[in-house]
C-alpha positions as a Markdown table, in Angstrom:
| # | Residue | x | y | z |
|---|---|---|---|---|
| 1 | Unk | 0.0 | 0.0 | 0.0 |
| 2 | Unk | 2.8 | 2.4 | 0.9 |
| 3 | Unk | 4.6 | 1.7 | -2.8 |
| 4 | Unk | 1.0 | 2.2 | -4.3 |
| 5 | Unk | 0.9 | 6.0 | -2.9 |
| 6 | Unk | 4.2 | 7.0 | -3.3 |
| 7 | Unk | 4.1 | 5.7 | -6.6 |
| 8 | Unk | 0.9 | 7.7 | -7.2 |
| 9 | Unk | 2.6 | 11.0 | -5.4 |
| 10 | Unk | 5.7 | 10.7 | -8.0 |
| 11 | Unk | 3.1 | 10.7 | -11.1 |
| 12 | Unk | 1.5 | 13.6 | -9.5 |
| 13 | Unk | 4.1 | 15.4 | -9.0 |
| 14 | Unk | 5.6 | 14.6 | -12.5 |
| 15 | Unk | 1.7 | 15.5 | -14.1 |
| 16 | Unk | 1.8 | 19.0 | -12.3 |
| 17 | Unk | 5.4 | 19.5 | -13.0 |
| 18 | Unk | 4.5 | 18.8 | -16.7 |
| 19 | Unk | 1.4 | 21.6 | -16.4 |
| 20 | Unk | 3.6 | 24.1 | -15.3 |
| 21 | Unk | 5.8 | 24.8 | -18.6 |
| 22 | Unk | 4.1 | 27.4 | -20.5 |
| 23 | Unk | 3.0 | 27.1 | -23.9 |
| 24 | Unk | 2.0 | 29.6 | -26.6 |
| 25 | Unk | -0.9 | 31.0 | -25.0 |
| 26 | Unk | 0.1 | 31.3 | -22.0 |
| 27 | Unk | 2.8 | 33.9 | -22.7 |
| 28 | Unk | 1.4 | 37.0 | -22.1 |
| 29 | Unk | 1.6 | 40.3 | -24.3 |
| 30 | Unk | 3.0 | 43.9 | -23.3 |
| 31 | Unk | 2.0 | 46.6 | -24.8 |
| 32 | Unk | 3.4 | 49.9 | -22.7 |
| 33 | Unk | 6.3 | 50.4 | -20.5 |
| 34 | Unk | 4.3 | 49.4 | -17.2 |
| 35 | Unk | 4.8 | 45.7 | -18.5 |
| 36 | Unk | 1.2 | 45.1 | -17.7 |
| 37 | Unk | 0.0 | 41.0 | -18.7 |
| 38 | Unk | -2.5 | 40.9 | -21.3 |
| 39 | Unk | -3.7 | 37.8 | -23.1 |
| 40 | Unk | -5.3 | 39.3 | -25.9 |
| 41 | Unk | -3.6 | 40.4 | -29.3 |
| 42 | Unk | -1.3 | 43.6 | -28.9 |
| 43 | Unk | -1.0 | 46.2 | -31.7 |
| 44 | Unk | 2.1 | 47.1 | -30.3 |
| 45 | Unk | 5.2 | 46.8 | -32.3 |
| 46 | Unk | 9.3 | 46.8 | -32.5 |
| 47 | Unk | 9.8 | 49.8 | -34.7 |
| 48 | Unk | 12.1 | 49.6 | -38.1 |
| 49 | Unk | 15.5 | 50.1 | -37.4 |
| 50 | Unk | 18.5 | 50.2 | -39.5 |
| 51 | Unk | 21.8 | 49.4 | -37.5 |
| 52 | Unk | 25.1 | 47.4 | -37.6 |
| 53 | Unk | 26.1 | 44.4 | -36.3 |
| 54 | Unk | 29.7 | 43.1 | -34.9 |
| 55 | Unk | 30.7 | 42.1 | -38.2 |
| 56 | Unk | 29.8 | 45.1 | -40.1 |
| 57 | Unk | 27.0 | 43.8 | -42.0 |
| 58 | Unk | 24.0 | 46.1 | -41.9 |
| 59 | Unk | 21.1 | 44.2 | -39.5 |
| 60 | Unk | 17.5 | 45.8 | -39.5 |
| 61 | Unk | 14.1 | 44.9 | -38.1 |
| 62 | Unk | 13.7 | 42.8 | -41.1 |
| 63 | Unk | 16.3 | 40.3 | -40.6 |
| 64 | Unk | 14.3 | 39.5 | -37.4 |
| 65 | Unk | 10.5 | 39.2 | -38.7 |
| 66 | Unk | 9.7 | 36.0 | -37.9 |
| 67 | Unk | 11.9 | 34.8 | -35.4 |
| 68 | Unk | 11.8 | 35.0 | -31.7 |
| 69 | Unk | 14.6 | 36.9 | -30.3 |
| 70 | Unk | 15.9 | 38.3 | -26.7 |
| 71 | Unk | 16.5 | 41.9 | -26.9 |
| 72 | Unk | 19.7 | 43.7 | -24.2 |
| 73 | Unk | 21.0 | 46.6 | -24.3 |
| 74 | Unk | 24.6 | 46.9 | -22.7 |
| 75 | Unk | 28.1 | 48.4 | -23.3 |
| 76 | Unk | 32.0 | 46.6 | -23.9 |
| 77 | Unk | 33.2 | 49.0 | -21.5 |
| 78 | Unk | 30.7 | 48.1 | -18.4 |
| 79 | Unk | 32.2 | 46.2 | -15.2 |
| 80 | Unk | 28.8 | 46.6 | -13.3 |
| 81 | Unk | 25.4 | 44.9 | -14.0 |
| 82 | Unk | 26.9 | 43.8 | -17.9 |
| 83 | Unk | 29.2 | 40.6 | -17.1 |
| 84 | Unk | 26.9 | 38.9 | -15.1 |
| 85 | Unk | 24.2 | 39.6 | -18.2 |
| 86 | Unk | 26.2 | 38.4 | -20.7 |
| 87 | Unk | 27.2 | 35.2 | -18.5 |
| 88 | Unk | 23.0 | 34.6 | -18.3 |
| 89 | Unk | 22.9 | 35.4 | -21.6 |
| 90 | Unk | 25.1 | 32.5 | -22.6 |
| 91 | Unk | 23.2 | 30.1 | -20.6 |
| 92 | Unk | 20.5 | 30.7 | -22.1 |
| 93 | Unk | 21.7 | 30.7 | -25.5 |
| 94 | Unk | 23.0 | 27.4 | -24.7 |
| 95 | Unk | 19.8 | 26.2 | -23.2 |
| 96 | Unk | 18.2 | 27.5 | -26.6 |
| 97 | Unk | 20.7 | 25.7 | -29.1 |
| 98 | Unk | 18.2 | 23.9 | -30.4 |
| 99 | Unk | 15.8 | 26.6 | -31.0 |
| 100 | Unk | 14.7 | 28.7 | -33.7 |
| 101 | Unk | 15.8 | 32.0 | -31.0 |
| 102 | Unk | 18.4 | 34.3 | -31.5 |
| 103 | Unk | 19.9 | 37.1 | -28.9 |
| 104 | Unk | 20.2 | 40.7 | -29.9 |
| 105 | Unk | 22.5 | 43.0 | -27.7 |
| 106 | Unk | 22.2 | 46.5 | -28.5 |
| 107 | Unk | 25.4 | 48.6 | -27.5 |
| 108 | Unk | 24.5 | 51.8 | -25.2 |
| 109 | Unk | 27.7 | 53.5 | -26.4 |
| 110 | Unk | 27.9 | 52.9 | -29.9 |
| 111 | Unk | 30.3 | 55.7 | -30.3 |
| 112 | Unk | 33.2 | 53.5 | -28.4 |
| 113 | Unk | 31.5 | 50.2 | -29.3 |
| 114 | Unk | 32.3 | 49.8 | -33.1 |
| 115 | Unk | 31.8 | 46.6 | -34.8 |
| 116 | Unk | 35.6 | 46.0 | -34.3 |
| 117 | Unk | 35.4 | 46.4 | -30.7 |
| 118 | Unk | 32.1 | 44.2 | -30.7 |
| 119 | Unk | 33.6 | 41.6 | -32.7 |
| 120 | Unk | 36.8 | 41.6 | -30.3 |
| 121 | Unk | 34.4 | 41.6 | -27.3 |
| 122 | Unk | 32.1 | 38.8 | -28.6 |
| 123 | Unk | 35.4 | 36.5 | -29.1 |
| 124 | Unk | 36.9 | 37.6 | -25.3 |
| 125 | Unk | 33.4 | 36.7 | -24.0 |
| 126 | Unk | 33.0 | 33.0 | -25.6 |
| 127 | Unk | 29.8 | 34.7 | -27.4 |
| 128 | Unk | 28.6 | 32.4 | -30.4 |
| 129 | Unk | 27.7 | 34.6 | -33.0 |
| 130 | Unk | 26.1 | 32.4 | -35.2 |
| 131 | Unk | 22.8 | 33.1 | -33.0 |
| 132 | Unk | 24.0 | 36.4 | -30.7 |
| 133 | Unk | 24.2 | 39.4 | -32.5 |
| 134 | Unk | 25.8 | 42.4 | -30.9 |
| 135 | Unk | 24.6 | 46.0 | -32.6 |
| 136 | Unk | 25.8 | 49.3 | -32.8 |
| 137 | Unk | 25.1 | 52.4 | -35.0 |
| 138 | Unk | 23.0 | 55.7 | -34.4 |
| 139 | Unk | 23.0 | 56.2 | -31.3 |
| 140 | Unk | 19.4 | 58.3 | -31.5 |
| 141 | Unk | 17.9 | 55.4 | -33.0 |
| 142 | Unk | 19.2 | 52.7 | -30.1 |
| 143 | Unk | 17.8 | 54.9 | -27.6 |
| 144 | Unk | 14.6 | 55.2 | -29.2 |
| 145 | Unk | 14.3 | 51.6 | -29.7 |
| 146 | Unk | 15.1 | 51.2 | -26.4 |
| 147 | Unk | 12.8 | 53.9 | -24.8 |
| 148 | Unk | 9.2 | 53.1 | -27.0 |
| 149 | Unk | 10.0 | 49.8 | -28.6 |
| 150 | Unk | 11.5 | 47.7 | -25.7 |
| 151 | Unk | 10.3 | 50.0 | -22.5 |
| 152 | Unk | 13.7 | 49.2 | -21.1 |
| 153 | Unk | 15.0 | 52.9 | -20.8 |
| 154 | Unk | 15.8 | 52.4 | -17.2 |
| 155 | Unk | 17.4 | 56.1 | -16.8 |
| 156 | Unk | 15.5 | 59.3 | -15.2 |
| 157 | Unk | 12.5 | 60.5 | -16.3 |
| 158 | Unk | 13.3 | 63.3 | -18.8 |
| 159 | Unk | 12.7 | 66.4 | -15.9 |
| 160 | Unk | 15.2 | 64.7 | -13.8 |
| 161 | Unk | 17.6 | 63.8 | -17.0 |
| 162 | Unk | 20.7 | 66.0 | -17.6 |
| 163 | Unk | 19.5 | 67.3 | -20.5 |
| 164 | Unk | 23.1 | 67.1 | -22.2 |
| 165 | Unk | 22.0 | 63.5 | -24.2 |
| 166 | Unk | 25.4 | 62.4 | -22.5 |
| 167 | Unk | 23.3 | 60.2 | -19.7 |
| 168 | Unk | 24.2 | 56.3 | -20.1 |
| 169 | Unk | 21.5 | 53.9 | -20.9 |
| 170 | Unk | 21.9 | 51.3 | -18.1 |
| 171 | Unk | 19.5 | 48.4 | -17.7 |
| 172 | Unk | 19.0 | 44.6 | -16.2 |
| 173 | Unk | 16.3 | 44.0 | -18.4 |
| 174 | Unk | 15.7 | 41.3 | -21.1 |
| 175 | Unk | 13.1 | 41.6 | -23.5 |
| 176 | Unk | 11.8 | 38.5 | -25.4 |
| 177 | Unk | 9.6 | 39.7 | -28.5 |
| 178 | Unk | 8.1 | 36.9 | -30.9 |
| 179 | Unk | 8.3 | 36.6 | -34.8 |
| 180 | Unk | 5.8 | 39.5 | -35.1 |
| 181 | Unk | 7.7 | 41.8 | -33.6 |
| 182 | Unk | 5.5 | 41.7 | -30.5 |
| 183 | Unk | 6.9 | 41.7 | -27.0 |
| 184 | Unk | 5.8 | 38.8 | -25.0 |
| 185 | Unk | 8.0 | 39.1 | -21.7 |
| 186 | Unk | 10.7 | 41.0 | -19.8 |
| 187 | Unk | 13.2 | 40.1 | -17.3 |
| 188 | Unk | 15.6 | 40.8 | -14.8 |
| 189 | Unk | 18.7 | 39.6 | -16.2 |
| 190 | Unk | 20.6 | 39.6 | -13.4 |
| 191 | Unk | 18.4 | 37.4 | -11.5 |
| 192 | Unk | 18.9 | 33.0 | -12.3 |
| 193 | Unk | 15.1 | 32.6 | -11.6 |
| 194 | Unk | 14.2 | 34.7 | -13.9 |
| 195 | Unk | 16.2 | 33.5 | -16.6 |
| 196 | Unk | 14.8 | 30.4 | -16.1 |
| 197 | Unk | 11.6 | 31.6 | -16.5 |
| 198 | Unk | 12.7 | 33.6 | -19.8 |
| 199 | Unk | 13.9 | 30.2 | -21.3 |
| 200 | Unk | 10.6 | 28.5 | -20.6 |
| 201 | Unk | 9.1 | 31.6 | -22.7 |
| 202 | Unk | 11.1 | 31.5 | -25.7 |
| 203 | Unk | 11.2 | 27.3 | -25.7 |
| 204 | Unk | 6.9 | 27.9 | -25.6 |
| 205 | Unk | 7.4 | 30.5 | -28.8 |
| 206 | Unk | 9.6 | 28.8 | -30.7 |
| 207 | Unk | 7.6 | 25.8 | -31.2 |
């Protein structure tokens, strides 16, 4: 009798663990920089861009349609919050290797961060290329991606920004957008948890 219920409790256990991943529809949509949950279709949108990647091939907003992909936005120079993104970052690009999902890192300081110094970054860091690209190019438009495409302009509120336009962009967040250019989750990158909970999302798109 005792083998009979633990043998029930394990298939349980193994039923409800099985529930728990997330599939399709249960990835939620955001549509505004409050990152409020909805489940209904968003008309929100990744705007066209037109930037450079670490091996000096143009990359824009088309290359992307259809794919899901995990936006950053971080800097070669950065000893702070950007190792331990990039090291989450890799685990999760290996976790994905057999995904359809690629990882977009758009540099902060793209007037230091050429494709050279990209390129020379993504080798020192172990960074596969082949599905992580690293960006760089007008610096107007990053910031504008970053502020009303992404929502993860984590400075000041313009009244209490410098005003000088030399203010750093500096953010933990990840932001996983699907094939339509939607975005479907964000993330504290810094944080193992959620990363974990980031890789269940893009496995649940990518099928």
């Amino acid at each position: 009798m005792t083998r009979t219920l633990v043998a029930w409790g394990v298939v349980s256990a193994l039923v409800v663990s099985g529930c728990s991943a997330p599939d399709r529809a249960t990835v939620p949509f955001y549509d505004d920089g409050q990152f409020t949950a909805r489940w209904d279709d968003s008309a929100h949108r990744v705007a066209d861009f037109a930037l450079t990647s670490q091996d000096g091939a143009p990359i824009t907003s088309h290359d992307l349609a259809g794919r899901v992909y995990i936006a950053s936005f971080i800097y070669t120079r950065c000893s702070a919050v950007c190792p331990l993104l990039v090291s989450h970052l890799k685990k999760t690009q290996a976790a994905l290797a057999e995904r359809d999902v690629r990882i977009v890192s758009f540099t902060v300081t793209p007037e230091t961060d050429s494709p050279e110094v990209l390129d020379a970054f993504a080798r020192e860091n172990g960074i596969d290329t082949r599905t992580w690209t690293l960006v760089t190019g007008d610096r107007a438009q990053i910031f504008g991606l970053a502020r009303d495409s992404y929502f993860a302009d984590a400075r000041a509120p313009d009244g209490a920004r410098s005003g000088d336009g030399n203010d750093i962009l500096h953010t933990e967040k990840l932001v996983l957008v699907d094939g339509l250019g939607r975005l479907r989750g964000v993330y504290n990158g810094t944080q193992p948890f959620e990363i974990e909970h980031l890789i269940d999302d893009a496995r649940a798109l990518s099928l």
